[in-house]
Structures are given as C-alpha cells and as structure tokens.
C-alpha positions as CSV (number, residue, x, y, z in Angstrom):
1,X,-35.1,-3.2,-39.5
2,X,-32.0,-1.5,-40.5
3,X,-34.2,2.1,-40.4
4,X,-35.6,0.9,-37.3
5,X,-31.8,0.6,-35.8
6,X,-30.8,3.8,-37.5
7,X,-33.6,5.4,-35.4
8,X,-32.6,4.0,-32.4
9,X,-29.0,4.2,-32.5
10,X,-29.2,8.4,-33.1
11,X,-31.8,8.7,-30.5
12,X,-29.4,7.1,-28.0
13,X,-26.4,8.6,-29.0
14,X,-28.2,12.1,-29.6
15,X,-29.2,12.0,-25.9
16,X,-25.8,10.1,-24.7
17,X,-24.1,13.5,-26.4
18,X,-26.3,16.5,-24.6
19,X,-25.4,14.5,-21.3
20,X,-21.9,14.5,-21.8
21,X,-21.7,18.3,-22.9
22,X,-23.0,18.8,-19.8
23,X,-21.0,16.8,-17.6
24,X,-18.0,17.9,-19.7
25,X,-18.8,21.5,-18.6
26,X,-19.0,20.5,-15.1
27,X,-15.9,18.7,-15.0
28,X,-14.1,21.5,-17.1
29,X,-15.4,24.2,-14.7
30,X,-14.3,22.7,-11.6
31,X,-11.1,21.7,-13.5
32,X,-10.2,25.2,-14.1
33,X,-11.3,26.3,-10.8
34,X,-8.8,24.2,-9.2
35,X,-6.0,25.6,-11.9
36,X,-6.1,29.2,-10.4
37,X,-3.7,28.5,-7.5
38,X,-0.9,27.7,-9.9
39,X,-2.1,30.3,-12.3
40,X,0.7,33.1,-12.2
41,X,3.4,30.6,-11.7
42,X,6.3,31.7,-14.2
43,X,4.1,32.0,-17.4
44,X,1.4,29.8,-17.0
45,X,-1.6,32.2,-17.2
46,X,-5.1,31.9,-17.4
47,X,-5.4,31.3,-20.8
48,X,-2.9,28.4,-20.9
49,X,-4.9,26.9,-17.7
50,X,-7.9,27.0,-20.2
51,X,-6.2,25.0,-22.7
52,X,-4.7,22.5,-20.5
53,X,-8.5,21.8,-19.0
54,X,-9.6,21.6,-22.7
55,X,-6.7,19.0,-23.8
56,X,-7.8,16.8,-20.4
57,X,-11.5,16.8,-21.3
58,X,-11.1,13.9,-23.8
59,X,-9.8,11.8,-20.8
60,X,-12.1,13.4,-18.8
61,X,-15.1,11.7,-21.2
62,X,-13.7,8.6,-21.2
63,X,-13.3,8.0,-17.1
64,X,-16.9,9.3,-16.8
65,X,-18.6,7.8,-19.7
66,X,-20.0,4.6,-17.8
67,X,-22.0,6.8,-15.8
68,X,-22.7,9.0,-18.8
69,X,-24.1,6.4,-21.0
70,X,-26.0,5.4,-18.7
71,X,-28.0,8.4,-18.1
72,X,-28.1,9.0,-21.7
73,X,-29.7,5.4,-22.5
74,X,-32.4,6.2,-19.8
75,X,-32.9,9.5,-21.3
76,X,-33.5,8.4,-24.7
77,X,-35.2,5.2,-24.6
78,X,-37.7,7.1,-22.2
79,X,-38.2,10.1,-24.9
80,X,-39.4,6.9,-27.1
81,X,-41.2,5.6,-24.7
82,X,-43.0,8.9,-23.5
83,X,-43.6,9.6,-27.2
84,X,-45.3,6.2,-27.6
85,X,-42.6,5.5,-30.1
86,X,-41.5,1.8,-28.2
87,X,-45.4,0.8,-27.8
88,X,-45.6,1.7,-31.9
89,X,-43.0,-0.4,-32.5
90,X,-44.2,-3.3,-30.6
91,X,-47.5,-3.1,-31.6
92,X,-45.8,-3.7,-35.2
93,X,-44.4,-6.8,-34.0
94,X,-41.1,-5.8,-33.1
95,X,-40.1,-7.9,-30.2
96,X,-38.0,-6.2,-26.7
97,X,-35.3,-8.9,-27.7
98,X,-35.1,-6.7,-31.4
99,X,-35.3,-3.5,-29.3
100,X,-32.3,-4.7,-27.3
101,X,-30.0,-5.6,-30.2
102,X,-30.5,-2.1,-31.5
103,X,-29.6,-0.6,-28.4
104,X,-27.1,-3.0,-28.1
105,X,-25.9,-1.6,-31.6
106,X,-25.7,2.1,-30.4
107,X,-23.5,0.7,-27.1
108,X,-20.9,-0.7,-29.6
109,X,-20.6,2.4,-31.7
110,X,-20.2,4.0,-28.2
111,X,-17.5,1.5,-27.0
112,X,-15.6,1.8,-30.2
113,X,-15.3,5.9,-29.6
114,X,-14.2,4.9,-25.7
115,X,-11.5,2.7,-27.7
116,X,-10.5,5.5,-29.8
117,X,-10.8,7.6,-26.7
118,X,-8.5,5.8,-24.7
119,X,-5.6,4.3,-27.4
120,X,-5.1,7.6,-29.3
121,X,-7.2,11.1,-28.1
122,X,-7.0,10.8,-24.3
123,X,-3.3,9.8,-23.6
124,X,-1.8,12.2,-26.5
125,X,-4.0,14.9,-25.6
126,X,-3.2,14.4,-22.0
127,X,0.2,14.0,-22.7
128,X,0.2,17.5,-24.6
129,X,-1.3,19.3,-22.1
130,X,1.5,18.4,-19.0
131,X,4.1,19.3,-21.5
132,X,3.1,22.8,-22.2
133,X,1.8,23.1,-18.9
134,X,5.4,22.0,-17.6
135,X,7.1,24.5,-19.8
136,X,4.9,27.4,-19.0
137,X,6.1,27.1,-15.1
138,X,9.5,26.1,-16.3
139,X,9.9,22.7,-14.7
140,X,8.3,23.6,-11.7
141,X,5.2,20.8,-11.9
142,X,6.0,17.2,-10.9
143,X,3.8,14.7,-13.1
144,X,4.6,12.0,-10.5
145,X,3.8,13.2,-7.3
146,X,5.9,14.3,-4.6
147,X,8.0,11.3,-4.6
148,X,8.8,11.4,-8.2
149,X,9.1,8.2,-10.2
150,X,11.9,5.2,-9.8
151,X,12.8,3.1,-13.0
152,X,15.5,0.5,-13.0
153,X,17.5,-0.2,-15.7
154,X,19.9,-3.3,-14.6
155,X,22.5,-2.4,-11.8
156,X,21.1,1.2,-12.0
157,X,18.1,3.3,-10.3
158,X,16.7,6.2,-12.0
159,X,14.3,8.7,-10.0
160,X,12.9,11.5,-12.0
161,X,11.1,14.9,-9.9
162,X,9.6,16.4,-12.9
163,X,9.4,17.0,-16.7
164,X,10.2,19.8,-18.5
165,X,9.6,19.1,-21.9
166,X,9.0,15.7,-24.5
167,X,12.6,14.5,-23.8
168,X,14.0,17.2,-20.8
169,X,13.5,16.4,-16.8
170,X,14.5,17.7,-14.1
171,X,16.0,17.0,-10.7
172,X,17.2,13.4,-11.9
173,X,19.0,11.0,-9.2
174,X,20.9,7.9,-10.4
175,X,21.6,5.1,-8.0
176,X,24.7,2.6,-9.3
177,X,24.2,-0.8,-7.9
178,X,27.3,-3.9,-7.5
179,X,25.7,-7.5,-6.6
180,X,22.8,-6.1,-4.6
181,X,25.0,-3.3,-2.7
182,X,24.7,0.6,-3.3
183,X,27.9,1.6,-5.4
184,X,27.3,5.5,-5.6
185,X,24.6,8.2,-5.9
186,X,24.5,10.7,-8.0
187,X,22.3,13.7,-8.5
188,X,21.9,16.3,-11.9
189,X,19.5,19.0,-11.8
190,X,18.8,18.4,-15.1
191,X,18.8,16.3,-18.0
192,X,18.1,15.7,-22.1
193,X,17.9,12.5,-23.7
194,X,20.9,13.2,-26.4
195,X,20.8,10.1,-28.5
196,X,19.5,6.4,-27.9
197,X,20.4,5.1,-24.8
198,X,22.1,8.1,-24.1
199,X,21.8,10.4,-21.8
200,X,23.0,14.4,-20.9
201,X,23.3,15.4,-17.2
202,X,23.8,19.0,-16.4
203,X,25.2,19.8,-13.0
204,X,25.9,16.9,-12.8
205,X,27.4,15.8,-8.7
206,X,28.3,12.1,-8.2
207,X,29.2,9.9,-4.4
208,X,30.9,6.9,-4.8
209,X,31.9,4.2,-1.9
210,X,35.0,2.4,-2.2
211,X,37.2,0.5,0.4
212,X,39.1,3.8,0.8
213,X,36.2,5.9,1.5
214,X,33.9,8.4,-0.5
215,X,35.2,9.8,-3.4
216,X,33.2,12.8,-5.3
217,X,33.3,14.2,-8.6
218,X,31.4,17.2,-10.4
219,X,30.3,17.7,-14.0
220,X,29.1,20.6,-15.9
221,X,27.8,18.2,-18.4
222,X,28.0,14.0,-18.0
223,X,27.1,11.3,-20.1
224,X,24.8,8.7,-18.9
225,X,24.6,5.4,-21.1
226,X,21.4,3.6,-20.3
227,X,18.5,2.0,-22.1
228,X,15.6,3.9,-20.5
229,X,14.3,6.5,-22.6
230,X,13.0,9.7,-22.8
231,X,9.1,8.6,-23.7
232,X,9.4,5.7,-21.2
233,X,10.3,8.5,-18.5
234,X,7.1,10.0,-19.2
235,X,5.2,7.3,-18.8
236,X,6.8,6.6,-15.7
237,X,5.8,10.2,-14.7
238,X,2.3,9.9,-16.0
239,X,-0.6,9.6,-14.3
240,X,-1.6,5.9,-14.9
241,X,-5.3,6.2,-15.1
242,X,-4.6,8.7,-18.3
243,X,-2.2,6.1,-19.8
244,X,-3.5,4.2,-22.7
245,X,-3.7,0.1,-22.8
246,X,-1.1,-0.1,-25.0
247,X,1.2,2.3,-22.9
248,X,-0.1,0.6,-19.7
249,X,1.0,-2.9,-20.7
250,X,4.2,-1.8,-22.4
251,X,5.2,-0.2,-18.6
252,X,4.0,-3.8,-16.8
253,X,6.0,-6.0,-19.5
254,X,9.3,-3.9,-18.4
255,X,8.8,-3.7,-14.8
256,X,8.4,-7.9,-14.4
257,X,11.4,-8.0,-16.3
258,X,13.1,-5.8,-14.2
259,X,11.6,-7.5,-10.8
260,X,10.1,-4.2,-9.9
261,X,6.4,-3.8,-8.1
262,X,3.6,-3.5,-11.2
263,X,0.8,-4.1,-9.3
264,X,-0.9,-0.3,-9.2
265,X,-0.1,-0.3,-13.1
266,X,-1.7,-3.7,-13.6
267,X,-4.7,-2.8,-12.0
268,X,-5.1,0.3,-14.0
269,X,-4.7,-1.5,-17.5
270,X,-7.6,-3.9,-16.2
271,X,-9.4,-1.4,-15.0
272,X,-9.3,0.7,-18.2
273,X,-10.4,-2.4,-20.6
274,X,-13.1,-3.3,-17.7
275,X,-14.6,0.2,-18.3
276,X,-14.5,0.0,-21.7
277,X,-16.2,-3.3,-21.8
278,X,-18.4,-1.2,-19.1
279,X,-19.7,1.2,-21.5
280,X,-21.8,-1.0,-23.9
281,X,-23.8,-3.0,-20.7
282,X,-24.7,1.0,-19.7
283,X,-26.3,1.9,-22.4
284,X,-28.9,-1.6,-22.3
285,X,-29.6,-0.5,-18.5
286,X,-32.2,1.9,-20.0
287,X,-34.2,-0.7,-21.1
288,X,-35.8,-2.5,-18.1
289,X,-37.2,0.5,-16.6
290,X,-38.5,2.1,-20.0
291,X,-40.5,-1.1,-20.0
292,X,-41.1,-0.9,-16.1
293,X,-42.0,1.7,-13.7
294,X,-40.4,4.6,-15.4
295,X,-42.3,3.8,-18.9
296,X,-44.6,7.2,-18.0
297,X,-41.8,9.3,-16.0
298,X,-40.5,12.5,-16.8
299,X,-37.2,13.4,-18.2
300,X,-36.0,14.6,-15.0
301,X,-37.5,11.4,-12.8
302,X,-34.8,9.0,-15.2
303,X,-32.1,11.4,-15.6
304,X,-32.1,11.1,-11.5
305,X,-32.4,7.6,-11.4
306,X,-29.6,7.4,-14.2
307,X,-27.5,9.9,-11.8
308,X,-27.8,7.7,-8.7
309,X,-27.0,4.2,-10.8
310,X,-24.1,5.7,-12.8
311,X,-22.6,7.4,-9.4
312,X,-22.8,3.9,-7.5
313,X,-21.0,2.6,-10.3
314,X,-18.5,4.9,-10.2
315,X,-18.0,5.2,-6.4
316,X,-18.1,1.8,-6.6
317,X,-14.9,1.8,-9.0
318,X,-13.0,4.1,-6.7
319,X,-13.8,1.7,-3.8
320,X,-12.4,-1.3,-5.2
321,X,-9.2,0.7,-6.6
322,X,-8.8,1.9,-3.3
323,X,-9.2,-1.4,-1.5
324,X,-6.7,-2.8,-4.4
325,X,-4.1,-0.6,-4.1
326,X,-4.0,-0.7,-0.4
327,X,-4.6,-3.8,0.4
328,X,-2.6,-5.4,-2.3
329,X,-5.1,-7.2,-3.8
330,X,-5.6,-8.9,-7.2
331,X,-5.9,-6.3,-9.4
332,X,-7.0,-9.2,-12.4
333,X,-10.0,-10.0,-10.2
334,X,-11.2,-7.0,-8.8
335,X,-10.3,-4.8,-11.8
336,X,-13.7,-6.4,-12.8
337,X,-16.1,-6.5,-10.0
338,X,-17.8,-3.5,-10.8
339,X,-18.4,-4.0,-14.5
340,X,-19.3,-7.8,-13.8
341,X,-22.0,-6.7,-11.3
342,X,-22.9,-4.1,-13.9
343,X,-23.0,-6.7,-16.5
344,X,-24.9,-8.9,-14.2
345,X,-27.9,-6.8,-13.4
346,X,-28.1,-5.6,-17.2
347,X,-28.4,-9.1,-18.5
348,X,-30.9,-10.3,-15.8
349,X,-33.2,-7.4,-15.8
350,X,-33.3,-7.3,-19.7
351,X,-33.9,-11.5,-19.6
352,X,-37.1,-10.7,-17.5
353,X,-38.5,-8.0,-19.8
354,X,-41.8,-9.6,-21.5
C-alpha cells in the first residue's frame, strides 16, 4: 500500500503544481499590470515592480490554494480514472475508503506547505517586498491605507502614514492622553526607532492644552519613550490577510489589553487557520465525481467544474468577510462557514461513494 500511496500522492501533487504555475502566472501578470501606475515614482522602476510581484507570489499561493487544490485533485484523480488506473486498483481489491486515505495523505502534505506558506515564506516575503518597495519611492507608499494605522500605548495614541524602511516611518502623530481628556498633539515627519522603547522624532512640532491656553514647542530631533516598537508598527501597517497566525494573534493579544477594536484582526487569524484546515477537504472533493459523472470526462470538462467549485468557495469567503467586517459580526463563527460547508459536502459525498 505504501507504493500505492506514493503513486497517488505525486499524481495529485504533480497536477495540484501545473495548476498553481498557472494561476501563479495569472495572478503575477495582472499583479504587475496594476504596478505600472506607480512605476517611475522616485526609483521604483520596472524591474523592482517585477521583484515586488515575485516576493508577493508566495502569499499569493497560499490565499488561492483552496481553489487550486481543488482543481488539481479533480485533474489528477480523473487522469487515473481516464487511464483506467482507479478501476485497476479496485479491481485489485483496493477499497474507495483506501483510495480516500491516500488522497487524504497528499491533502496533508499539501496543508503542511500552506503552514509553511503562511508562518514563515508568505509574511517575510511579503514583508520584504513593501520594504524595498517603500524605499524605492522614498516613503511615498502607505502600507495602511489612507488613514494610516492607530496603536495605543497607555495614555498615548500613535498614528503612523507610512513606512520607510524595517524600523523608519513617516508622517508619525502622537496623541498624549490625562484621565480620558486629550493633553496635546504632536506631529513629526519622521521617525527611527533608536533603542528599545525608544523612539527618534525628526521635525518634530508639539500642541499642548493647559488652563492658560496652548503652548507649542518645536524639535529638530525629540525623544519619544514608549513601548511600541518598530516591528509591532509594521504589523500595524500590514495588510492583515498577509500577516502570519503567529503575527495575527500577537496584534489581538495587545489590542484587548489595550481596550482597542480587534475584531477585523480576529477575523483574519480565523480566517487564515480556516483556509488552512480548507486546503486538505479540497483536495478529497475530486473523488466523488471521479467515481460519478465525470469518471469518462475530459481534462478540460473537470478542470471547469473544479473552476466553478473553487471560485464559489472563494467568492464565498469574500462574502462572509465582507458581511463580517461590516456588519460586525462574529468573526469566530463565520470565519468558518465556508470551510465547514466545504468540509460538509466533502465528507457526505465521499460517505456515499460505493
């Protein structure tokens, strides 16, 4: 049995890997497409837009792998089945329930490279590639959108614009806070991370409120002390659905314990270990309809079919963060809908195979 599993697992993964080239090389093109409007932009030039598309792809793999391995497991099992290969082995005495485990085997090697994927690859890769795409346009790309990221640190309220290198940002406001009232504001259009838990502010302009009105002071250079740090700011400034699980609940644990809203960020660490979980019930879809109706089809007939059930899946995903995130749902809960109807479906259709 163990050569029988052998075969099985490097047919799967063999056909899992040609689809995601080529869905790799659709995503990259149209990634790089839509880099050409910043191309130009102080020295980011074409090539470095290649090699920021290149460092996303491994993230890239793991958001779309779901829908990957599931085209992959319908390709594959049907090349056996087309070859006669699956009647052979049945005809040996090899039960579907055997069959299954050794598909089942080829989805766990699968989810273990999502895992590796998505704790170590993805993130640092990711991570790379807004760094060097931040310093080519000198500080000129905002990681968090166009209203920048807030982090509280006790009685203050940092809120970064952008990110100019590992431990630099830019366009850094500091809000001081007295028993729930606003103290002062303060704005520096730049700052470095000089030691732990402290800070350097360049151009640095501060507001403060007193009884006697507003007093102001300028800095050429200020020191902040506070215990935010330079690699929790770019998290904060990271996209969350390119954040590991490790990073992701690292970012909830402080903002509970700072009272602040973690909801979008809890939804996006139970979303990530959903689709990991997602990944090994994708690639045992294959086998109802290799033992069905598509037990004679053509290559192109089940890569469709595996198209159409791995895009509901993940329009289906979008849906529910969407509805989450808006409607403040709970992210536990619905974090999990898809791949528990996924998982669902898999485990009745394969209980019904004879």
């Amino acid at each position: 049995m163990r050569v029988l599993d052998r075969y099985i697992i490097k047919t799967l993964l063999a056909a899992i890997a040609v689809v995601a080239l080529v869905v790799l090389v659709l995503v990259g093109l149209f990634m790089f497409i839509a880099q050409q409007g910043e191309v130009g932009t102080g020295g980011y030039t074409t090539l470095k837009a290649l090699r920021y598309v290149l460092l996303n792809l491994p993230d890239q793999l793991l958001q779309y792998l779901p829908v990957i391995a599931i085209i992959g497991s319908l390709v594959g099992l049907g090349t056996l089945a087309r070859g006669n290969e699956l009647t052979i082995m049945r005809a040996a005495g090899v039960s579907i329930r055997r069959i299954a485990v050794s598909v089942g085997l080829a989805g766990a090697v699968l989810v273990l490279l999502a895992v590796a994927l998505s704790e170590y690859a993805g993130p640092q890769l990711g991570r790379l590639a807004r760094e060097q795409k931040a310093l080519a346009k000198f500080a000129d790309i905002s990681f968090a959108g166009e209203g920048g990221a807030w982090v509280r640190d006790g009685n203050l309220i940092l809120q970064v614009d952008r990110q100019s290198g590992s431990a630099a940002f830019g366009g850094l406001r500091v809000f001081a806070l007295q028993d729930g009232r606003l103290q002062g504001v303060a704005r520096a259009l730049s700052a470095r991370q000089s030691a732990p838990g402290q800070w350097s502010l360049q151009d640095y302009a501060e507001s403060r409120f007193g009884a006697e009105g507003v007093q102001s002071e300028r800095h050429a250079d200020f020191a902040l002390a506070t215990q935010v740090s330079a690699e929790f700011l770019g998290l904060a400034t990271a996209d969350r659905t390119q954040m590991s699980v490790r990073a992701l609940r690292s970012l909830v644990s402080y903002l509970r314990g700072n009272g602040q809203d973690a909801h979008s960020f809890e939804f996006a660490l139970w979303s990530r270990v959903a689709k990991l979980v997602a990944v090994f019930f994708a690639s045992l879809l294959g086998l109802p309809f290799v033992f069905g109706s598509l037990r004679s089809a053509g290559a192109g007939a089940r890569a469709a079919l595996g198209l159409v059930l791995g895009l509901s899946y993940f329009l289906l995903q979008q849906m529910v963060e969407s509805g989450t995130l808006a409607f403040a749902l709970p992210p536990l809960l619905l974090a999990w809908v898809p791949t528990a109807l996924l998982a669902l479906v898999v485990t009745s259709l394969v209980a019904r195979l004879r």
